[in-house]
Steps between C-alpha positions, in 0.01 A plus 500: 500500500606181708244184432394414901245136494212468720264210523637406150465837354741693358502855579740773455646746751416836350658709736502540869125433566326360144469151384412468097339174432584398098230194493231841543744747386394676796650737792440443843537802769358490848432834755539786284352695767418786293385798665670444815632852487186641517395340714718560783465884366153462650631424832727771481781344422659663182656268247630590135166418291714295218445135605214459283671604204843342614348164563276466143797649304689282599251209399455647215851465383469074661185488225766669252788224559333190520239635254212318745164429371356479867561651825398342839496698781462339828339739708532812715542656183398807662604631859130490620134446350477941403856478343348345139296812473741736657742423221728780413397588086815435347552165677142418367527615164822285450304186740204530231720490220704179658133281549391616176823321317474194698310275719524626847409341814444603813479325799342645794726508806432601879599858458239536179261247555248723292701563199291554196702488154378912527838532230432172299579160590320191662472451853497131687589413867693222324614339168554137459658326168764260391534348869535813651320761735591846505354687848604740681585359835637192536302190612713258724272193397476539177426231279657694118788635517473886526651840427415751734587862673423677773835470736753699267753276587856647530801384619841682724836389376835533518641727199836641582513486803172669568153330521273623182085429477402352185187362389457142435252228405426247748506139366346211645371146357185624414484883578693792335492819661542781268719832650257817495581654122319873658763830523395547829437160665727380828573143554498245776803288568467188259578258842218654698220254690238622270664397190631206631164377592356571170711347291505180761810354488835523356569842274783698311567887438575550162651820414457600114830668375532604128678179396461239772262380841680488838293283684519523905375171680242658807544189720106500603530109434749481850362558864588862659691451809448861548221653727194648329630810620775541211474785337459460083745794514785286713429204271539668231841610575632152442356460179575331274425166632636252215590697196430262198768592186517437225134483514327313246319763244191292523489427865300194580 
């Protein structure tokens, strides 16, 4: 794991899309999305019904590693508000086991706004300790500092050359945008309009890799010359912006 500081916190980059926190020797994941499969199966759109079991197993082996005492999860933990009860049995026999070993927390998100703790677990719509608020949408005025979901953040570039999609965590003064952690979840370009207004002012992408952070500088402190017309796709085509290496394991 790579240490990555926020607000004077150190965290640790546990993968892709999960922060462990050592001062609460706890995990933090944001948008499983479980369910999603399902879900869309009820529309009629068929989808292999795995990412349930895909997304906690995976979790699972996070708790394993880091041997966390306490998991926060910060909402749209399921795809939408009949997903927690919909849950497929062998994804809930192995989420019961998981909130009966530690504390879990759930945070209600837009997508599950009604989630219950039906498999164990406490539910808030927000947790606040040690200077800190963990949500699951980011508020652009906020007064603590906060750790928040609800974009999956990703980010297109260069590899190769070829142009590769990974997820990333969006880093600003006094917001953190955690990727979606979920099997099935999409993601919305890290420089988009809606990100760049929540996090309200200058930002990096910070791509986790096993053994170092590649930070990517997403210029929303400079004024756009470019009509509101851009596409997200054409800017993203020039990423990166600034590429900041070696980065600084715990970037201020």
């Amino acid at each position: 794991m790579v240490p990555l500081s926020f607000a004077n916190h150190r965290f640790e980059a546990a993968g892709p899309a999960a922060l462990y926190w050592p001062a609460q020797k706890a995990l933090l994941v944001a948008d499983l999305h479980l369910e999603k499969a399902s879900f869309y199966a009820r529309q009629g759109q068929m989808l292999p019904p795995y990412d349930s079991r895909a997304t906690l197993d995976e979790l699972a082996g996070l708790i394993a590693r880091t041997a966390a005492e306490k998991i926060f999860c910060l909402g749209d933990n399921y795809h939408d508000d009949e997903g927690e009860a919909r849950l497929e049995g062998d994804a809930a026999l192995l989420l019961t086991e998981m909130t009966r070993r530690v504390r879990w927390i759930w945070i209600s998100g837009n997508h599950d706004r009604d989630v219950s703790g039906l498999w164990g677990g406490e539910v808030m719509a927000e947790w606040i300790g040690d200077g800190l608020a963990l949500r699951h949408e980011a508020t652009p005025d906020t007064e603590l500092p906060e750790i928040s979901g609800h974009f999956h953040p990703k980010l297109r570039v260069p590899v190769r050359g070829r142009h590769v999609s990974r997820r990333c965590f969006v880093k600003g003064e006094k917001h953190l945008i955690m990727p979606a952690f979920g099997a099935l979840t999409g993601g919305l370009a890290a420089n988009h309009p809606a990100i760049e207004e929540a996090v309200h002012g200058p930002a990096d992408a910070i791509i986790a890799l096993k053994e170092k952070l590649v930070r990517f500088d997403l210029g929303f402190a400079l004024k756009s010359s470019c009509s509101e017309a851009t596409s997200i796709a054409t800017k993203q085509l020039v990423l990166p912006f600034c590429v900041k290496e070696p980065i600084d394991h715990c970037a201020q």
